[in-house]
TORMAR-29839 format. One record per residue (C-alpha): residue number from 1; x, y, z. Coordinates in nm, 2 decimals, padded with zeros to 4 digits. Example, Ala and Ser with C-alpha at 12.3 -4.5 7.8 and 13.67 -1.06 7.14 Angstrom:
2
{resi=1 | xx=01.23 | yy=-00.45 | zz=00.78}
{resi=2 | xx=01.37 | yy=-00.11 | zz=00.71}
// end
This chain:
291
{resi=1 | xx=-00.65 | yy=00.58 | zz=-05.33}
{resi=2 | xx=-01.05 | yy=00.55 | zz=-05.35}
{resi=3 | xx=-01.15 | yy=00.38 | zz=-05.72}
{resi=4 | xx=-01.12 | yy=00.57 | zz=-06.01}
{resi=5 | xx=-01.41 | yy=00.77 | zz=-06.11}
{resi=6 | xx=-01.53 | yy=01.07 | zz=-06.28}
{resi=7 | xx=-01.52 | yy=01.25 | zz=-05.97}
{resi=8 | xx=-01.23 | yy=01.38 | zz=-05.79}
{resi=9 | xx=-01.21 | yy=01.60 | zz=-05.49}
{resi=10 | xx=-00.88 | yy=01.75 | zz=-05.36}
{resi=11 | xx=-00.74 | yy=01.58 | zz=-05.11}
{resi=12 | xx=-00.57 | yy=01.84 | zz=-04.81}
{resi=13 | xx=-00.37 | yy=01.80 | zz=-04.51}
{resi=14 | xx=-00.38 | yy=02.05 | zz=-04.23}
{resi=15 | xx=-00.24 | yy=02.07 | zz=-03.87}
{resi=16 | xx=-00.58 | yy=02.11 | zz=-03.63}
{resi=17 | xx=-00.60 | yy=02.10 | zz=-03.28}
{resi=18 | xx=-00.21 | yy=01.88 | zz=-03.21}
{resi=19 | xx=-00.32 | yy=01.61 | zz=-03.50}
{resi=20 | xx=-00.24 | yy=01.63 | zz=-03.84}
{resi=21 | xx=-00.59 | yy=01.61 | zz=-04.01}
{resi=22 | xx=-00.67 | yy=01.48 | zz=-04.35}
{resi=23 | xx=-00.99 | yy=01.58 | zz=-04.58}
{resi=24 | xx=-01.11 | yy=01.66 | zz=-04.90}
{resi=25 | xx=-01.25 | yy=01.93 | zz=-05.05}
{resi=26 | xx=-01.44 | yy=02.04 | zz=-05.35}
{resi=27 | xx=-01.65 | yy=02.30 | zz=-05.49}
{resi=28 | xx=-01.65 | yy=02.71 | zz=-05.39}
{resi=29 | xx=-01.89 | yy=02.92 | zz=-05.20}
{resi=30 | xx=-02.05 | yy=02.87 | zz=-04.82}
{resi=31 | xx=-01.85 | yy=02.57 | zz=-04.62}
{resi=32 | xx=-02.04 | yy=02.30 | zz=-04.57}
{resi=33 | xx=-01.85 | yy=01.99 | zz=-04.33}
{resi=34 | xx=-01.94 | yy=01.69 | zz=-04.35}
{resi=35 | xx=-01.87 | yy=01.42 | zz=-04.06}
{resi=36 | xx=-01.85 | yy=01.09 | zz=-04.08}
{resi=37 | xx=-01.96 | yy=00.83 | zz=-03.88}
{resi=38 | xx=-01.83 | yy=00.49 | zz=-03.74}
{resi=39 | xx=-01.64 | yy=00.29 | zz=-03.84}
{resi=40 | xx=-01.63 | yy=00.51 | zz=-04.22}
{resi=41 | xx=-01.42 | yy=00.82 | zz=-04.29}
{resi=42 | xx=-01.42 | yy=01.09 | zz=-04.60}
{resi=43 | xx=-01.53 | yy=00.78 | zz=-04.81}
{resi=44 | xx=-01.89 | yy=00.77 | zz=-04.65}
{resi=45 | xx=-01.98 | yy=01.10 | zz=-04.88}
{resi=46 | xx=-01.87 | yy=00.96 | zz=-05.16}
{resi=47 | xx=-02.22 | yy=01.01 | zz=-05.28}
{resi=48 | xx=-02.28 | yy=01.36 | zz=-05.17}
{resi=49 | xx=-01.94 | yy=01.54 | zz=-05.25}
{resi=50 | xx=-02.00 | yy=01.60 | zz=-05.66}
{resi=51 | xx=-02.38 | yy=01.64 | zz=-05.57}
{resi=52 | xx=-02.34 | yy=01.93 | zz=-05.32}
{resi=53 | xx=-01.98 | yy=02.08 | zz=-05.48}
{resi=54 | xx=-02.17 | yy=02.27 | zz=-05.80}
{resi=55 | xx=-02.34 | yy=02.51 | zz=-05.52}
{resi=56 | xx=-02.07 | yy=02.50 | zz=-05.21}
{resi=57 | xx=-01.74 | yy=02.41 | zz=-05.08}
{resi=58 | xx=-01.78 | yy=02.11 | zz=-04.98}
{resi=59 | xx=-01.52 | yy=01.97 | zz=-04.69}
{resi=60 | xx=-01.50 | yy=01.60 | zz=-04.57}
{resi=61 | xx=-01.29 | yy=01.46 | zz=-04.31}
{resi=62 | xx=-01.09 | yy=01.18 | zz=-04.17}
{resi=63 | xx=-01.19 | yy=01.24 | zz=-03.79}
{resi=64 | xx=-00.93 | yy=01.22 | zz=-03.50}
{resi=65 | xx=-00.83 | yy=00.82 | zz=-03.52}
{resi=66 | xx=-00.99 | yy=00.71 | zz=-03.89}
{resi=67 | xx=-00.81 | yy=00.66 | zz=-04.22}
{resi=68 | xx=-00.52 | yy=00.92 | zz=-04.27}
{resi=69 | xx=-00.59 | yy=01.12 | zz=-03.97}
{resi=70 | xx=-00.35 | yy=01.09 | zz=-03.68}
{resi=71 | xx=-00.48 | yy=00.85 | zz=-03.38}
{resi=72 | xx=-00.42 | yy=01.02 | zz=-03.15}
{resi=73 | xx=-00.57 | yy=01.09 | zz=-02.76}
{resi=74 | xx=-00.80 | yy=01.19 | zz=-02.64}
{resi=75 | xx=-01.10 | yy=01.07 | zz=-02.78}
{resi=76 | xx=-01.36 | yy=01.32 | zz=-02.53}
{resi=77 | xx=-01.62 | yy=01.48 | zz=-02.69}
{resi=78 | xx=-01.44 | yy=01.81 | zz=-02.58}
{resi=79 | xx=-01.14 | yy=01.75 | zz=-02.82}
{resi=80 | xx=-01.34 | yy=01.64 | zz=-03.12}
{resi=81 | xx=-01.55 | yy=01.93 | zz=-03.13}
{resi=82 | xx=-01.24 | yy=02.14 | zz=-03.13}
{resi=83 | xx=-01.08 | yy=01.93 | zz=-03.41}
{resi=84 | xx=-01.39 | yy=02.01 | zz=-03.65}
{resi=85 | xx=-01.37 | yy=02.43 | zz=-03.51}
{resi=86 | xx=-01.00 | yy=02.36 | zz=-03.59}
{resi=87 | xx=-01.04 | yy=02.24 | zz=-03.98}
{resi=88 | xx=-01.28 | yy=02.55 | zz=-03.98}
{resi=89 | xx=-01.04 | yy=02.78 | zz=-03.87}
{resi=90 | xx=-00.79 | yy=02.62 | zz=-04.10}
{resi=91 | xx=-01.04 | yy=02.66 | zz=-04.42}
{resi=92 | xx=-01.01 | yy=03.06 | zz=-04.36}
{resi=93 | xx=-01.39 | yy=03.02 | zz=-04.20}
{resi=94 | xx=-01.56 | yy=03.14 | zz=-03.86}
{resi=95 | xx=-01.81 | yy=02.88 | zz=-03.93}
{resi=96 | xx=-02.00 | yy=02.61 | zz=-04.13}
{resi=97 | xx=-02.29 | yy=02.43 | zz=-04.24}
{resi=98 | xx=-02.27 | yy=02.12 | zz=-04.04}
{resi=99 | xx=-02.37 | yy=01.77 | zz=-04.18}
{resi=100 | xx=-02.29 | yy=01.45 | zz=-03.97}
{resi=101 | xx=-02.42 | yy=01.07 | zz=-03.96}
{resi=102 | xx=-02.38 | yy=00.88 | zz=-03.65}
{resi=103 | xx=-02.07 | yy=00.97 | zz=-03.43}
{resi=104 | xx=-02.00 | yy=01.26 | zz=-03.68}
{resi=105 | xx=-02.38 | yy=01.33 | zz=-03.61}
{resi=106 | xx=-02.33 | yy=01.31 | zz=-03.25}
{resi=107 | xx=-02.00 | yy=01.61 | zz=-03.23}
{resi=108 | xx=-02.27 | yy=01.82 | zz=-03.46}
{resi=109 | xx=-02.52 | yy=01.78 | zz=-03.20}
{resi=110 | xx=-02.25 | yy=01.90 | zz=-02.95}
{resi=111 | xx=-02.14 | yy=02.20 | zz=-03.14}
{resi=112 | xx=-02.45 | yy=02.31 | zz=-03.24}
{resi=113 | xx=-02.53 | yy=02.33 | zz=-02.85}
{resi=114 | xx=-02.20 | yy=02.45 | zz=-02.72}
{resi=115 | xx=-02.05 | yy=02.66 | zz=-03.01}
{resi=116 | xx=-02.36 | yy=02.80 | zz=-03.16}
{resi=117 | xx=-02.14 | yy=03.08 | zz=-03.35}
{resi=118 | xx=-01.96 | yy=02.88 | zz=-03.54}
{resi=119 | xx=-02.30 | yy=02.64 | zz=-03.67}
{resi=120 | xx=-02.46 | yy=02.81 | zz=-03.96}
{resi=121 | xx=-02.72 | yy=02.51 | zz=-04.02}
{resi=122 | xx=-02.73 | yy=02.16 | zz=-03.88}
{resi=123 | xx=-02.81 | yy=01.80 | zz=-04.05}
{resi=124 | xx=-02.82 | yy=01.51 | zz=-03.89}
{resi=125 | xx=-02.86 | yy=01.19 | zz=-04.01}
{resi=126 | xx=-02.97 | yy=00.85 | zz=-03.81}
{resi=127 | xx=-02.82 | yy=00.98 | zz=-03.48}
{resi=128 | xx=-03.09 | yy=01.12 | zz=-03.20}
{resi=129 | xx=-03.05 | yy=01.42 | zz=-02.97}
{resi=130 | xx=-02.78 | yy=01.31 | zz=-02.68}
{resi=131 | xx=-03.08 | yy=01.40 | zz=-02.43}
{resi=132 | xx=-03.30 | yy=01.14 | zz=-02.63}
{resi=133 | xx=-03.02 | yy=00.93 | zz=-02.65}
{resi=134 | xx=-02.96 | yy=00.88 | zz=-02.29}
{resi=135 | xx=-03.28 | yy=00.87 | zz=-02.20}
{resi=136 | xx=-03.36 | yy=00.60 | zz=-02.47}
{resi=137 | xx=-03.05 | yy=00.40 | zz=-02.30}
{resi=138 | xx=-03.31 | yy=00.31 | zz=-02.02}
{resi=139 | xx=-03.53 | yy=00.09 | zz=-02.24}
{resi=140 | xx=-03.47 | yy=-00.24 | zz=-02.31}
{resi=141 | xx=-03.48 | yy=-00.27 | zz=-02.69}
{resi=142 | xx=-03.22 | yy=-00.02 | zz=-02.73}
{resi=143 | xx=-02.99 | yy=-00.12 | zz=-02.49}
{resi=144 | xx=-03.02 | yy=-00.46 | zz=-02.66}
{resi=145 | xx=-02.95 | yy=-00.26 | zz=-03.02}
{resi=146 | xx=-02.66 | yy=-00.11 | zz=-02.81}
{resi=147 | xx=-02.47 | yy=-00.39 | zz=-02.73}
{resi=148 | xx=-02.15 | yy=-00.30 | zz=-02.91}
{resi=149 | xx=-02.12 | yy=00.05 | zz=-02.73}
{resi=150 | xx=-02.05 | yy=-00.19 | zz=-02.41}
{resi=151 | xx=-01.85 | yy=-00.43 | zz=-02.59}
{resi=152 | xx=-01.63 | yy=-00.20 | zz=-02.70}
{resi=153 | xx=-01.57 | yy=-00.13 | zz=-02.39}
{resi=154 | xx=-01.30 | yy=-00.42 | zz=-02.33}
{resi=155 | xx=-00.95 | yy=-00.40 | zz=-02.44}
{resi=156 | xx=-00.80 | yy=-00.49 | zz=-02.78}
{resi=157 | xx=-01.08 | yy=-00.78 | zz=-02.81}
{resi=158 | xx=-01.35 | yy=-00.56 | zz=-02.99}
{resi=159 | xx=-01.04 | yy=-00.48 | zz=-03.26}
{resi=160 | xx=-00.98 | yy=-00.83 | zz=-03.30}
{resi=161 | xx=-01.36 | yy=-00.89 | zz=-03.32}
{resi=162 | xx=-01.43 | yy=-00.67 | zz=-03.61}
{resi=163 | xx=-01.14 | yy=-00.73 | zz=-03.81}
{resi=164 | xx=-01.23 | yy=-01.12 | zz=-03.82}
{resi=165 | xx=-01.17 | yy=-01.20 | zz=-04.20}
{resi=166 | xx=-01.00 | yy=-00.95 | zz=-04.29}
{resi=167 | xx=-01.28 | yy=-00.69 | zz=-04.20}
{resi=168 | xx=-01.53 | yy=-00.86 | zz=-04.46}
{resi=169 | xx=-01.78 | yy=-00.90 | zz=-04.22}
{resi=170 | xx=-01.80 | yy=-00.51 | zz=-04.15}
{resi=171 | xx=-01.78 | yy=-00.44 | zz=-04.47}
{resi=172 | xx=-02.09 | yy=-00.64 | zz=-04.55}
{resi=173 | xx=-02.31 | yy=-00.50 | zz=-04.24}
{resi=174 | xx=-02.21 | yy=-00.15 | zz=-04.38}
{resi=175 | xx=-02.33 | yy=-00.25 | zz=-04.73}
{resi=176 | xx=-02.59 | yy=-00.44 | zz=-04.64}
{resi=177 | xx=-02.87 | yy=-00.21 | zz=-04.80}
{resi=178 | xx=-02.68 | yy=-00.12 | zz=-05.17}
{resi=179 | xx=-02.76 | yy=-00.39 | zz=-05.42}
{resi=180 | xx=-02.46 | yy=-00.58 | zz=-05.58}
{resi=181 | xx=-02.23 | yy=-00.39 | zz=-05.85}
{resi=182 | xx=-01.96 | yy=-00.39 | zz=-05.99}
{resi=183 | xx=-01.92 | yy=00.01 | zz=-05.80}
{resi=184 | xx=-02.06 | yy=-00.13 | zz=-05.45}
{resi=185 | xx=-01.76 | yy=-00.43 | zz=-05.49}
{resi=186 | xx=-01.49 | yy=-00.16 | zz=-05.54}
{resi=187 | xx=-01.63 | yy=00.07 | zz=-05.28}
{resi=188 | xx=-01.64 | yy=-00.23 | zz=-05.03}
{resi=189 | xx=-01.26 | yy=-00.27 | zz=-05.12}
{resi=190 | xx=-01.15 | yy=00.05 | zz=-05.02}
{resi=191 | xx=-01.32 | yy=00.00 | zz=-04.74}
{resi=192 | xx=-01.09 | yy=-00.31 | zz=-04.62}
{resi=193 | xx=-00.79 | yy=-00.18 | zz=-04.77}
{resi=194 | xx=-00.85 | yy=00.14 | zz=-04.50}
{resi=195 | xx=-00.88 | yy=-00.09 | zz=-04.23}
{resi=196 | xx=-00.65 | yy=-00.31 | zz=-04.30}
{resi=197 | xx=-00.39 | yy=00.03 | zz=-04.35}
{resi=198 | xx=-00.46 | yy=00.20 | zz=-04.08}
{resi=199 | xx=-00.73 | yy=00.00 | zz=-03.79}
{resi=200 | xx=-01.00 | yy=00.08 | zz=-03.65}
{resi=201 | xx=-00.89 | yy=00.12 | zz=-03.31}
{resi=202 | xx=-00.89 | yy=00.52 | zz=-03.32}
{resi=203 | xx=-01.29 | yy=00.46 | zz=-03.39}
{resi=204 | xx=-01.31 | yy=00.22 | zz=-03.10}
{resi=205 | xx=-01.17 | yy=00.48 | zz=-02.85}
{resi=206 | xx=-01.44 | yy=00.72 | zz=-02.93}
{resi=207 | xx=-01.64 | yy=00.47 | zz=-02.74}
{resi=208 | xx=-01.38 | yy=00.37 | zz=-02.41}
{resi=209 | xx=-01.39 | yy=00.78 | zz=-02.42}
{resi=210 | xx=-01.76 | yy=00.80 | zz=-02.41}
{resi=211 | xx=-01.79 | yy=00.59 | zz=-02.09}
{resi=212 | xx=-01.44 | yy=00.67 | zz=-01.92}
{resi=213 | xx=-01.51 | yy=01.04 | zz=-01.99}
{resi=214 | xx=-01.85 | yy=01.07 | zz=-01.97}
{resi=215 | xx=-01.94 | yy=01.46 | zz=-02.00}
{resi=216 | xx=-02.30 | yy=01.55 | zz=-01.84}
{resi=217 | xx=-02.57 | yy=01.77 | zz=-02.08}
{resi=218 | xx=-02.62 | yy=02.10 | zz=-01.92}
{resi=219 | xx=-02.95 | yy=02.13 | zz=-01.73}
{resi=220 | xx=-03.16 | yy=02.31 | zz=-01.91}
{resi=221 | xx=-02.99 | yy=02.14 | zz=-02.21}
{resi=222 | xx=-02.96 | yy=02.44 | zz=-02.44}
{resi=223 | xx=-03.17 | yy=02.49 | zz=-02.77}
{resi=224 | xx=-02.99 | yy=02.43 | zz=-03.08}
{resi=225 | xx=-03.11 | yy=02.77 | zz=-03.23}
{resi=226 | xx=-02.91 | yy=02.67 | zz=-03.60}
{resi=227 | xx=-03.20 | yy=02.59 | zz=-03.86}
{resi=228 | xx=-03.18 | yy=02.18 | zz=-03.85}
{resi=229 | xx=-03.32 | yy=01.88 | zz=-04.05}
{resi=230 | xx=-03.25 | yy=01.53 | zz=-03.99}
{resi=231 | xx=-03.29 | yy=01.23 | zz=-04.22}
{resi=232 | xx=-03.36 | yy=00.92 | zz=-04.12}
{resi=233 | xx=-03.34 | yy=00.54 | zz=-04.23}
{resi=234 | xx=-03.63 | yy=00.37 | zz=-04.07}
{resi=235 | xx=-03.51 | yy=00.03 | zz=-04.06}
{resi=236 | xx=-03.22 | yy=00.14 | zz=-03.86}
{resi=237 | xx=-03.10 | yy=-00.18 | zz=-03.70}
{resi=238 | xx=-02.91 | yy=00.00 | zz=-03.40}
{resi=239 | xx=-03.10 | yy=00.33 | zz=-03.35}
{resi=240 | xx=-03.45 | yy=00.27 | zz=-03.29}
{resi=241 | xx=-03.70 | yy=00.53 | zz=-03.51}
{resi=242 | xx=-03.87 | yy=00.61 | zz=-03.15}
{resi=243 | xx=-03.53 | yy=00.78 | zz=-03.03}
{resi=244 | xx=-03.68 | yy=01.07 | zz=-03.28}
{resi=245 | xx=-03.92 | yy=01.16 | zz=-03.09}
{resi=246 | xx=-03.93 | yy=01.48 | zz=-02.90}
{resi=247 | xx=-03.69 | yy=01.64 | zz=-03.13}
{resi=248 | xx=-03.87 | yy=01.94 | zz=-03.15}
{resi=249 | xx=-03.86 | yy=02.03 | zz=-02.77}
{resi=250 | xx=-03.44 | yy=02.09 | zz=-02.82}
{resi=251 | xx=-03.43 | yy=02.25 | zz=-03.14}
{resi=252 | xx=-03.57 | yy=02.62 | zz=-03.27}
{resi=253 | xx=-03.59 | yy=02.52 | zz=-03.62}
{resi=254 | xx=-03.66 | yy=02.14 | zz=-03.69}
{resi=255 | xx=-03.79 | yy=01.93 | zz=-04.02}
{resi=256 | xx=-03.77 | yy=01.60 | zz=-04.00}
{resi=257 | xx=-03.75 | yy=01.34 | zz=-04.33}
{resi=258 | xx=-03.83 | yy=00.97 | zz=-04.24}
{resi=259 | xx=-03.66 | yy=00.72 | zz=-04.55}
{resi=260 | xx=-03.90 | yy=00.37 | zz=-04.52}
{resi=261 | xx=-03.68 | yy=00.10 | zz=-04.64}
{resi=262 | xx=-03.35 | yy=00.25 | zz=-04.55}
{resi=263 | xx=-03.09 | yy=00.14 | zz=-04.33}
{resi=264 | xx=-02.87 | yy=00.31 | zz=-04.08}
{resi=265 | xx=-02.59 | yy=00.39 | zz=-04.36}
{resi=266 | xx=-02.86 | yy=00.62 | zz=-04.53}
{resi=267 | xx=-02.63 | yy=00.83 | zz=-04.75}
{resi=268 | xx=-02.51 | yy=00.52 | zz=-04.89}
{resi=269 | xx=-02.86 | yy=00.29 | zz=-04.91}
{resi=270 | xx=-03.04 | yy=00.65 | zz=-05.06}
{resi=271 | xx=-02.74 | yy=00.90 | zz=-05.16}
{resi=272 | xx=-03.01 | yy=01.04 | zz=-05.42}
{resi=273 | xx=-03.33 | yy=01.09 | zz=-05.18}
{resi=274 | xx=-03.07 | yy=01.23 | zz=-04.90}
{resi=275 | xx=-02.88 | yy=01.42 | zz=-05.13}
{resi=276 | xx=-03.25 | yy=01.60 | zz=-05.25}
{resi=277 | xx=-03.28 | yy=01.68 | zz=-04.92}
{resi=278 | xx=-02.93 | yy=01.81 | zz=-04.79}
{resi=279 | xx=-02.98 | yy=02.05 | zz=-05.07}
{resi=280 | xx=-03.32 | yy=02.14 | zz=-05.03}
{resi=281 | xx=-03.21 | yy=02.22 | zz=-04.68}
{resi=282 | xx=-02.86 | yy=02.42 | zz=-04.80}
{resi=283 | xx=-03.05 | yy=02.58 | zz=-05.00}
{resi=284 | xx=-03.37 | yy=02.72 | zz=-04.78}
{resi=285 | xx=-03.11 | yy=02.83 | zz=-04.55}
{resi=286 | xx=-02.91 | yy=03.01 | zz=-04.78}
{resi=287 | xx=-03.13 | yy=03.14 | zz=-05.03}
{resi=288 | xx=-02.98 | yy=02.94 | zz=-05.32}
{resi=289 | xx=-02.90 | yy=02.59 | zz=-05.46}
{resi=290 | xx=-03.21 | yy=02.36 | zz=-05.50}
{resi=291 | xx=-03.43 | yy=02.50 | zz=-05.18}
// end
């Protein structure tokens, strides 16, 4: 169980899409899903869940392969944009407002594209466009910031690799940016005591999937028409802040929120600033809340 805290969301279960799917939830009113990046899980909102449950039910997931969801194949982007439209479904919903860092990030980009119905409003945080993306892949510098997307490419080495010490030195590079406490030493805990539990090797396979599976963009790639902000860390040490730019050409509706100072783990390094914004956001899209 996370550390004890004056905040407690509910903690669900639900079969989605052939896995058995666990999340939490809190708050009532208009869904709002929140996906996780690598290599976190629910835990990674621990910041935003009691700030954004007042105003709307807030949902959090263990994605396909993290935590206490099942790992299970396969990893393609195809099926993990069916497991979120699955926990949808299974929340009584025909869609959602989408939040997602990295990875999560990444399958909110893809929905947002290919299941425009069921995307009520889009944030993004430190993860670029796929079309950026790719076509940031042929510079240098981020292929050098990229490094692990091709390590992880080998077999059971990369697990072994980043559970050296007993997973202390992820931990760290996760928490890099949040200054010591006694809260940051408990959070960083939970942390290892996932990954000890239950590996990271489900997280790892979103990558071999990536590359073994590789699914092309549409040509023309299609304009996410859901109203979108993204939020991100500047001093992002694997995404390059340039990978931002031209954001505008694939989406309708598009503000953009640069955090100086901030890391890739931005919900963490600046839960306050980001939460501000998620809810400014919420609420100019739905008429209430803070926006």
């Amino acid at each position: 169980m996370p550390p004890e805290g004056p905040f407690e969301p509910e903690h669900r279960y639900a079969q989605v899409n052939g896995i058995r799917m666990h999340y939490v939830e809190a708050g009532e009113g208009e869904p709002v899903v929140l996906l996780h990046g690598f290599p976190e899980f629910w835990y990674s909102w621990r910041k935003q869940l009691p700030a954004l449950a007042p105003d709307y039910h807030v949902v959090a997931p263990d994605l396909r392969g993290y935590h206490e969801t099942d790992a299970r194949p396969p990893y393609d982007t195809g099926t993990l944009q069916q497991d979120v439209l699955g926990l949808i479904a299974a929340l009584g919903e025909d869609g959602g407002h989408i939040v997602g860092h990295d990875w999560g990030g990444a399958i909110a980009w893809q929905l947002a594209m290919n299941h425009p119905e069921s995307v009520r409003s889009l944030a993004i945080l430190n993860i670029p466009h796929p079309a950026l993306f790719i076509n940031g892949l042929r510079s240098f510098e981020q292929l050098r910031r990229s490094w692990y997307m091709f390590f992880f490419q080998l077999p059971w080495l990369p697990e072994q690799y980043v559970a050296r010490n007993r997973y202390r030195e992820l931990a760290r590079a996760i928490f890099r940016g949040i200054p010591p406490s006694e809260e940051r030493s408990k959070d960083l805990a939970f942390y290892r005591e996932s990954w000890e539990t239950h590996g990271l090797s489900g997280g790892i396979n979103w990558y071999r999937a990536l590359f073994r599976n590789p699914r092309r963009l549409p040509n023309p790639v299609p304009v996410v028409t859901a109203p979108t902000t993204m939020i991100w860390g500047e001093d992002d040490m694997a995404l390059g802040k340039e990978l931002t730019v031209g954001t505008e050409r694939y989406v309708q509706d598009f503000e953009l929120h640069y955090l100086p100072g901030v890391g890739h783990f931005v919900q963490g390094e600046a839960p306050e600033r980001v939460n501000e914004l998620l809810l400014a956001h919420l609420g100019r899209v739905t008429g209430g809340g803070d926006g």
